[in-house]
C-alpha positions in Angstrom: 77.9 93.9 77.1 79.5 91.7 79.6 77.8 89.6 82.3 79.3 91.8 85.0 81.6 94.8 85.6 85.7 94.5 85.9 87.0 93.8 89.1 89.5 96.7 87.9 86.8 99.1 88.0 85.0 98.6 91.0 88.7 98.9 92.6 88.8 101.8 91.1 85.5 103.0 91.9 86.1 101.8 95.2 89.4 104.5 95.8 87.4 107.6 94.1 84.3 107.5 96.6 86.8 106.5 99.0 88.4 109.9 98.3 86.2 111.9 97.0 88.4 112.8 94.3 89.6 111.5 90.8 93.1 113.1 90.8 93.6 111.6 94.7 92.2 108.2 93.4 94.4 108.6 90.3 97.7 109.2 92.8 96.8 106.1 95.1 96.1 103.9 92.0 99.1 105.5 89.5 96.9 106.0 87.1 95.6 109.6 85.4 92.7 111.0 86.4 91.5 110.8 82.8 92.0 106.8 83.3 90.2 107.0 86.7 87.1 108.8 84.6 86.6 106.7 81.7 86.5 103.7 84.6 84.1 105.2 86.1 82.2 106.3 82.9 82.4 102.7 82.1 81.5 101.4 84.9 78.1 104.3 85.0 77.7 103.3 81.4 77.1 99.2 82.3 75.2 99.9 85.3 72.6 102.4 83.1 72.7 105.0 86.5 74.9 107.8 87.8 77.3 107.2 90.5 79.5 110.5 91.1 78.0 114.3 90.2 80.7 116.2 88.8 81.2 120.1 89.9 83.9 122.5 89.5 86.9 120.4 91.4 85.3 118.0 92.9 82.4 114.7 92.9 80.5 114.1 95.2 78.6 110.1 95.5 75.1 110.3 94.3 72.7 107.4 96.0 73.6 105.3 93.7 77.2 105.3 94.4 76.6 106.0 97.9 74.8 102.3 98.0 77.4 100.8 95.4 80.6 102.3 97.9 79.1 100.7 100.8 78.7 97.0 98.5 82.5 97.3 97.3 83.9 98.6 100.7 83.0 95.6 102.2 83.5 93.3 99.3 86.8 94.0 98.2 87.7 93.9 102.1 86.7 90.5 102.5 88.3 89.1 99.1 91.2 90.2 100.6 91.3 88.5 103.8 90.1 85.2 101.9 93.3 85.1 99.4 95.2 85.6 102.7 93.9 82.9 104.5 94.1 80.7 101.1 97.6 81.8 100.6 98.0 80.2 104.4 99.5 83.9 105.2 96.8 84.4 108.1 98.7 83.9 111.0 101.9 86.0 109.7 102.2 89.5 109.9 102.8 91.8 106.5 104.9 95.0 106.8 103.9 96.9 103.3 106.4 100.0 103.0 108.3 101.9 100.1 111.0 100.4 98.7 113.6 102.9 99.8 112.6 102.2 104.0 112.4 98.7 102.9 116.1 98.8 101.9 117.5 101.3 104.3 116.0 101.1 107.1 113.8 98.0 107.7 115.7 95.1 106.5 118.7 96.1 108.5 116.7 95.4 111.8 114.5 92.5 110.7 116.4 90.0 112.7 115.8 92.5 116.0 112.4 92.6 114.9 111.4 89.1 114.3 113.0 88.7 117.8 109.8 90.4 119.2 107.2 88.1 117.4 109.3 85.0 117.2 106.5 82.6 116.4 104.9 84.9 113.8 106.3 84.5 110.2 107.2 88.6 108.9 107.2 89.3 105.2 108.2 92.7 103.9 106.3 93.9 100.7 108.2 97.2 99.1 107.0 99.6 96.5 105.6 102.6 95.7 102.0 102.2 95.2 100.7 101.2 98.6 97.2 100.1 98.6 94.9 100.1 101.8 95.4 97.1 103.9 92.5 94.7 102.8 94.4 91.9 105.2 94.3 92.1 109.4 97.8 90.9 109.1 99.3 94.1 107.2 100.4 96.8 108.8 101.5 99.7 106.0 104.0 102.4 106.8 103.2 105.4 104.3 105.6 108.3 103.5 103.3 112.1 103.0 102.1 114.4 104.8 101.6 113.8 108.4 99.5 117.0 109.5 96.0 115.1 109.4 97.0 111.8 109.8 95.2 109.8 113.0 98.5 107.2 113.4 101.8 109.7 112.4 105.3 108.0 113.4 107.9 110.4 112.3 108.5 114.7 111.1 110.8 114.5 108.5 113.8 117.1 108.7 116.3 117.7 105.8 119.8 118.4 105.8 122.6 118.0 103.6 124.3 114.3 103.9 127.5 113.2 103.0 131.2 111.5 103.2 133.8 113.0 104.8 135.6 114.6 101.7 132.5 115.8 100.1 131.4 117.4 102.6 134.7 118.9 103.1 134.8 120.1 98.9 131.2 121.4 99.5 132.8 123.6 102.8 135.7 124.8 100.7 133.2 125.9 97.7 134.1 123.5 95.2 131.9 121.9 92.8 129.6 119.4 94.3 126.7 117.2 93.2 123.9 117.2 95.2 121.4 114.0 94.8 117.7 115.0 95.7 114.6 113.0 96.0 111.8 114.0 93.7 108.7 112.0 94.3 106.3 109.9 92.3 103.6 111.2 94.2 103.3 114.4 92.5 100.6 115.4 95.3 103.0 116.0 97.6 105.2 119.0 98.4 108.7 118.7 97.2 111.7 118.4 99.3 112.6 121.6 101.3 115.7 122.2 99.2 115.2 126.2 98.9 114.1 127.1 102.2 117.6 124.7 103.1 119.7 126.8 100.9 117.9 130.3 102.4 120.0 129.8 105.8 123.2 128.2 105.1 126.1 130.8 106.1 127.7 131.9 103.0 127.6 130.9 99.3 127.8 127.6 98.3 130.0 126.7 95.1 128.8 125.9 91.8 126.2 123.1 92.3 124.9 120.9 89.9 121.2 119.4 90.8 120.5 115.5 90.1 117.2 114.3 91.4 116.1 110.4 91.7 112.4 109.2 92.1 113.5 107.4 95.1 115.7 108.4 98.1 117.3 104.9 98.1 118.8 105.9 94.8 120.2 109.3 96.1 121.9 108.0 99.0 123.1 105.4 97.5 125.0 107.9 95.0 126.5 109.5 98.1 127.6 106.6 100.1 129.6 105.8 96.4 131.2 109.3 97.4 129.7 111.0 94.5 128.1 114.3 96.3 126.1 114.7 98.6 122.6 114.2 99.2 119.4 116.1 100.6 117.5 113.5 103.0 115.3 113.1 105.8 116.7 112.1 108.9 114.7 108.4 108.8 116.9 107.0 105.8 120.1 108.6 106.7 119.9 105.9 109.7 120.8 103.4 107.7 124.1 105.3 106.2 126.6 105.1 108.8 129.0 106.5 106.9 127.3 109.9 105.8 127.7 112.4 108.3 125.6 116.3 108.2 126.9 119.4 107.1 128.0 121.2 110.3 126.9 124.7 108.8 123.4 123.0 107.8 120.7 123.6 110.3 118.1 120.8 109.3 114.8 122.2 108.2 111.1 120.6 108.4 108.9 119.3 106.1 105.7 118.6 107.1 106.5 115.0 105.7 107.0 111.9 107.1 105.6 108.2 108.4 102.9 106.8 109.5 100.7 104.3 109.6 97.6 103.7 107.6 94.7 102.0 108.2 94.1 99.4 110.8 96.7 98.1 112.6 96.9 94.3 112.9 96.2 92.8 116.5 98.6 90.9 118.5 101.7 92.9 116.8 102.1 95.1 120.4 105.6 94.6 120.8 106.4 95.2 117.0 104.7 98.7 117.2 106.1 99.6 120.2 109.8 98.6 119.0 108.7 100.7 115.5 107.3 103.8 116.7 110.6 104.0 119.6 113.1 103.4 116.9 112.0 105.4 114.3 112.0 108.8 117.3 
């Protein structure tokens, strides 16, 4: 038996009592919650105690893991500011986002941006899996569910996107490809395509489905012209060229934005600019 435990699983031991929850832990981590378990199992095994009691659905920490959550909380928090401060990244700010807002809608207005913190170097980190900020210089934007979150920035609303002549096939009941998001966080409700289709006036044409595990990749398709596209309003921003379907009325979500964890000091203006733009 080895000297001491993974770093790996005390990360990963860290997210479960963080959420209560293998499957949740498993989501933040993209992992299974059978890989989350046999972590933890390890980790139990090395340690010779019990750190979660499993019931029906859920764990709950034992004293043992109560004491080991409070140890990694803070431990894994201060690695994390330490490699930023090695990495000489203290004094810059880190926007962490998905890859699709990264593309569509924050790069486009990075130069307005940086105008507010002019002095304070910005670097954008995109992708899927967005961990809790460990650094006071990272401020993360999430996409989910929005109802019980403290810092919420945007509702999304959906509606049917496109160029003029697809639009104008789809209005004339042709056949028309619609591009929909379907997302990797399988926790999350999916995008409010049927309740959509319950209130448009008359019958659509024949219409074939595609679905993309990004947004980015949807719109994309129907900026080419190639159909249309079932977004949020956010994203659609940053496709001038697709307009909405004047018989669509857009429908909510109970998705969207917001901000997670602490939010980095000194970054005033940013926010303010963020949370005005993104109304």
């Amino acid at each position: 038996m080895s000297d001491f435990p993974s770093l790996n699983s005390l990360r990963v031991f860290d997210v479960a009592a963080r959420h209560l929850s293998f499957k949740l832990a498993a989501d933040e981590l993209h992992l299974t919650p059978t890989a989350v378990s046999h972590q933890i199992r390890n980790l139990e095994a090395w340690l010779g105690v019990t750190l979660f009691s499993r019931q029906v659905r859920q764990v709950a920490l034992t004293e043992s893991g109560i004491r080991l959550a409070k140890v990694t909380r803070a431990s894994l928090h201060a690695i994390g500011q330490t490699l930023q401060e090695l990495k000489g990244q203290s004094q810059g700010l880190v926007i962490r986002c998905t890859s699709s807002f990264a593309a569509l809608w924050l790069l486009p207005r990075m130069a307005e941006m940086q105008a507010l913190l002019p002095d304070t170097p910005i670097e954008i980190r995109s992708g899927e899996q967005l961990e809790p900020s460990l650094s006071v210089s990272t401020l993360a934007i999430r996409f989910g569910l929005v109802a019980n979150q403290a810092q919420p920035v945007t509702h999304e609303h959906f509606n049917l996107y496109g160029t003029a002549s697809q639009l104008a096939r789809f209005e004339a009941g042709q056949d028309c490809p619609i591009f929909l998001p379907r997302w990797k966080n399988t926790s999350l409700p999916a995008a409010p395509w049927q309740t959509y289709c319950q209130q448009l006036a008359g019958s659509p044409g024949h219409i074939n489905l595609t679905y993309f595990d990004q947004e980015l990749f949807a719109i994309q398709q129907a900026q080419a012209g190639l159909g249309l596209v079932f977004s949020g309003q956010t994203l659609i921003k940053g496709a001038a060229q697709l307009k909405p379907l004047a018989d669509g009325k857009p429908v909510g979500s109970g998705l969207g934005y917001y901000l997670q964890g602490q939010v980095p000091s000194g970054i005033s203006p940013v926010l303010s600019w963020l949370t005005q733009a993104l109304a």
